[in-house]
N, C-alpha and C positions, 0 to 999 in steps of 0.2 A: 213585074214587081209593082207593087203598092206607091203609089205619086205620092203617099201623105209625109210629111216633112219627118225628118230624122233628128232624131232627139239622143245626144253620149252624154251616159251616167257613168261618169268615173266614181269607182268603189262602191257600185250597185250588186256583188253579188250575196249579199245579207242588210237587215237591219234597215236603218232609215235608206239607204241606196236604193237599195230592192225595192223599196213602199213607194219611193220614188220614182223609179221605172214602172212600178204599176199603174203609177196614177198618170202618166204619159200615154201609157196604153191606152187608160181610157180615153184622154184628148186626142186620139187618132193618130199620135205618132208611131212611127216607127224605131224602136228604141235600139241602139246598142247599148250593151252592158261592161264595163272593165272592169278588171280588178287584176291580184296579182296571180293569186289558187285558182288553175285551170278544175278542178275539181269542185269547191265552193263554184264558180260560175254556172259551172254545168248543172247543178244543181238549183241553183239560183233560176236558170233560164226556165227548168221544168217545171219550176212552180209558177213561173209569170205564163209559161204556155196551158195550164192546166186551170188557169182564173182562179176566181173564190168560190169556196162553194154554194152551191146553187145555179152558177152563170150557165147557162142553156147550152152554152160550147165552147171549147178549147180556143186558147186565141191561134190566129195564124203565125203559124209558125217562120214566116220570111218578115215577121215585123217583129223578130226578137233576137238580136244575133249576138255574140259573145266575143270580146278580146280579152286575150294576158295583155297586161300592160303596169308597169309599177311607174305610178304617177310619182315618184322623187324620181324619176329617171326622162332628163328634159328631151335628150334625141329620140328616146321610146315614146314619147309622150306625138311631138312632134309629128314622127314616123308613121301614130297609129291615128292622126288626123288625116295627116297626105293620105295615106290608104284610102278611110273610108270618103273621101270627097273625088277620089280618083276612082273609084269601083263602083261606090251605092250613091251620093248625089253630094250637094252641100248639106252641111250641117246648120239647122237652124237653131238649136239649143243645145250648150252644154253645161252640165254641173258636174261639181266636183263636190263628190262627198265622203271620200276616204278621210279616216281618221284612228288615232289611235289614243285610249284613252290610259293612263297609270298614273295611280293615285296609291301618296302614302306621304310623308312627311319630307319637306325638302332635305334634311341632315340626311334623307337613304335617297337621294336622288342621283343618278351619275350624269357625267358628260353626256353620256351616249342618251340617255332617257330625252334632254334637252335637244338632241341632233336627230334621233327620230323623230320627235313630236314638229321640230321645222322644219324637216324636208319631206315630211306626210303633209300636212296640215298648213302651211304658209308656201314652201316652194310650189306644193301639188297645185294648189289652185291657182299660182303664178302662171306654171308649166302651162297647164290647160288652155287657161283664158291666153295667153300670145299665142298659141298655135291655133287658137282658131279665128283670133283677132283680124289677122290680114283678109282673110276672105269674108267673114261678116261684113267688113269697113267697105271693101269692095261690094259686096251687095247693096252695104247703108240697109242690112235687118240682121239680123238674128239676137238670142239671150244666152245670157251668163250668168250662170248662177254658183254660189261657194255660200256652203254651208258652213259658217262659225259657229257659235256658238254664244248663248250669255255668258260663258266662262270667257269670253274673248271681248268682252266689255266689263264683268265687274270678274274680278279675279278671285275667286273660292279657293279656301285652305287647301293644301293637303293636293292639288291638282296644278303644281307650278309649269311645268312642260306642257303639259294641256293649256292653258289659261296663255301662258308665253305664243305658243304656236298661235292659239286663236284669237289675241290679239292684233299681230300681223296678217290673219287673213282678216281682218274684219279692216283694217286700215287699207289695205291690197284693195280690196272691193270697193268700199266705199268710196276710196278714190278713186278708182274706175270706174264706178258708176257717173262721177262727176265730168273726168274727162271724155266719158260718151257723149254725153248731153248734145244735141242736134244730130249726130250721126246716123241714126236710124238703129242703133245697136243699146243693147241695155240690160245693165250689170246689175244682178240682186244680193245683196246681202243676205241671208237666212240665220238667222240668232234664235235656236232653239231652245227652250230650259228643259227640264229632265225627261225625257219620253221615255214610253213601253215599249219601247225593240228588244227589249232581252240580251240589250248589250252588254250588261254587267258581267255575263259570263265568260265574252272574251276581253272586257279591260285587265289592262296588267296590275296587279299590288305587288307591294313594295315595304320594307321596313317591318310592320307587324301584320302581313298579308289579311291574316285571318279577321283579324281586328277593323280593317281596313273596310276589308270585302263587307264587314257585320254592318258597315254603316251605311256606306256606298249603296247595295244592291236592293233595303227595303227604299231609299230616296228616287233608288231610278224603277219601282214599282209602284209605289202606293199613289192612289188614283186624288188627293187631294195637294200632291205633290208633283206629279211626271202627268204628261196626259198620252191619250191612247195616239199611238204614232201612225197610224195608217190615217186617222183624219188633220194630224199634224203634217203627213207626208203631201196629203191632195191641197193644203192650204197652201202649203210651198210649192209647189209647183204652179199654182195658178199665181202664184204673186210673179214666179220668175216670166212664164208665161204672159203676162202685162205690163211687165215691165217696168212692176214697182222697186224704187234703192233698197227699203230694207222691209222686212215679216219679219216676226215673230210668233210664237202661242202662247202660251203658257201665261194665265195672272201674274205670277210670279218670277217669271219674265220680263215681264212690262212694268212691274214693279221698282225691280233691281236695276234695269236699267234708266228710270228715272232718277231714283234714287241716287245713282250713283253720277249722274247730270245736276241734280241740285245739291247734295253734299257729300263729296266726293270723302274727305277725308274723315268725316263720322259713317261710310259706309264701310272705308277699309278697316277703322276700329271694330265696325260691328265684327269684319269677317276675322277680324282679330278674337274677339270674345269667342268664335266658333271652333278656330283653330283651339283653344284651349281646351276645348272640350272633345278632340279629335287623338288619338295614340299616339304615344311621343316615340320617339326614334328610340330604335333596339342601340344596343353597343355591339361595336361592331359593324360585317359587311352584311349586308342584310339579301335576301334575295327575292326576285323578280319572276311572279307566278302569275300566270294566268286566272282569270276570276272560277272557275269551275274548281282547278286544283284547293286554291286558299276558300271554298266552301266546306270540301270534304276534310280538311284539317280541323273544324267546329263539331264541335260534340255537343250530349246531352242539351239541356234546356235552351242553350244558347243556338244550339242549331235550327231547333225547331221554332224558336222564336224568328230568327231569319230567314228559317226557307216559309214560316205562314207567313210574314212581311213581303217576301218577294211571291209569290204566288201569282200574279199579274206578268210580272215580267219573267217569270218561268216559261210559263205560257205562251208569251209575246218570242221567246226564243225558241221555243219548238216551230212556230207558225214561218218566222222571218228567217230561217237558214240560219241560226247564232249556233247549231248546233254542227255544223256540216263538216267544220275542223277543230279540233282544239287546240292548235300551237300544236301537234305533235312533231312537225317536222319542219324541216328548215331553219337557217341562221338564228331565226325569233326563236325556238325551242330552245334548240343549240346552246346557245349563250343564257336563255333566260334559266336551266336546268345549272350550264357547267357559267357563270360567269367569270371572265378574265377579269384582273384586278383592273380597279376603276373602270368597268368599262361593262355595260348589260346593253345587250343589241334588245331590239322588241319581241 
């Protein structure tokens, strides 16, 4: 087997994960892949062993291997570290970049929306970084990396469980990054603004779905807006690969989050003026759809204006596996279809 260092992408079997296990590939690692869809993985794996096209040949297939693993789940999580340092070697990088995204107006928001988005997105990259914590320390090397987000420093309307969660992962990190310091180990922050993964088709809407999806989906395409994610994905990784606290991409990005360091409370007005201009909450219990469904409920003029707006990030979801599942099955369906009062699972 291959001696080059081993590199776990938790939540790599689509989207930014996936772009991000590519670009590991290309630094010589050895990548395992998690997520929770033994399905999406499998799938996932055949497009990182089949390269891009053009590459002269297939990568090896013993430097790309696959776990189920649901990163809110801290003894799984734990479990599927002992494994692979007990079988395939130590682990010299991990990121966490599961994530789950619903957007719609906090009045249609539930419990449950606020308890997925923090035990995806703030416990998961908890869970990670201590299981793999004691044995980096013990070497004095390896990287950690958690993917937040700029939603997790300036807080955008209409995305409260998103922005909540990645919040705490941005504070998680950061402050680990600081408590490394000498150890030989080194924690990245990664603060992305809107990229082309074609993720809009699996975030959840909520409230006025369709309305929702209208706005959302051309912001995370349009190329003066979102940037292309496969060179967003190799920039993150070389950052966590060196060992820098925080990356980001995106102008607008680096904007917001100055912004929101020198006037903190004329930027939350600003996103106040934004919300105004975002669908107000149905009356009523509202329900919680997947981005593809809350597409196809758009007709006429409105449709076609939103599917040419997203056209980029269509694309971006054919290439990156956003297509492999659609919430048809499991609990997230389940409930997102029949929801129990006060209460939508993802």
């Amino acid at each position: 087997m291959s001696a080059s260092p081993i590199a776990l992408v938790v939540g790599a079997s689509r989207g930014l994960g996936l772009l991000m296990a590519r670009a590991l590939l290309d630094r010589d690692r050895r990548v395992i892949i998690a997520a929770r869809d033994a399905d999406e993985l499998a799938q996932a794996a055949e497009l990182l062993r089949a390269g891009r096209p053009g590459d002269s040949a297939p990568r090896d297939a013993a430097d790309i291997q696959t776990r189920v693993c649901d990163v809110r789940d801290r003894e799984a999580v734990h479990a599927l570290v002992e494994e692979i340092e007990r079988d395939l070697g130590p682990i010299e990088t991990a990121i966490t970049v599961a994530g789950i995204i619903q957007a719609g107006p906090a009045e249609s928001m539930q419990y449950s929306h606020f308890e997925d988005a923090i035990n995806t997105m703030t416990w998961g990259p908890i869970h990670v970084a201590m299981a793999v914590l004691p044995g980096m320390r013990a070497r004095r090397a390896g990287h950690i990396g958690t993917v937040a987000s700029l939603g997790g420093m300036v807080a955008a309307p209409h995305l409260l469980p998103y922005s909540t969660a990645k919040f705490g992962a941005v504070g998680f990190s950061d402050g680990l990054a600081a408590e490394l310091s000498g150890t030989g180990v080194t924690a990245t922050t990664i603060a992305p603004g809107l990229m082309r993964t074609g993720g809009h088709e699996h975030a959840l809407f909520t409230g006025k779905p369709e309305q929702e999806y209208a706005w959302f989906a051309p912001s995370a395409s349009l190329p003066l807006v979102s940037i292309d994610a496969d060179r967003a994905a190799a920039r993150y990784v070389d950052a966590v690969l060196d060992g820098r606290p925080m990356v980001t991409s995106t102008p607008l990005a680096w904007i917001g989050i100055r912004a929101r360091g020198l006037a903190p409370g004329l930027t939350t007005r600003v996103m106040g003026l934004a919300n105004r201009a975002l669908p107000d909450a149905p009356e009523g219990e509202a329900p919680t759809i997947p981005g593809r469904q809350a597409a196809q409920r758009l007709s006429g003029v409105a449709k076609k204006v939103v599917d040419g707006l997203s056209v980029l990030g269509t694309r971006a979801a054919r290439r990156n596996n956003e297509r492999a599942q659609d919430l048809t099955e499991g609990p997230a369906a389940d409930s997102a279809q029949n929801p129990a009062p006060g209460r939508d699972r993802q």
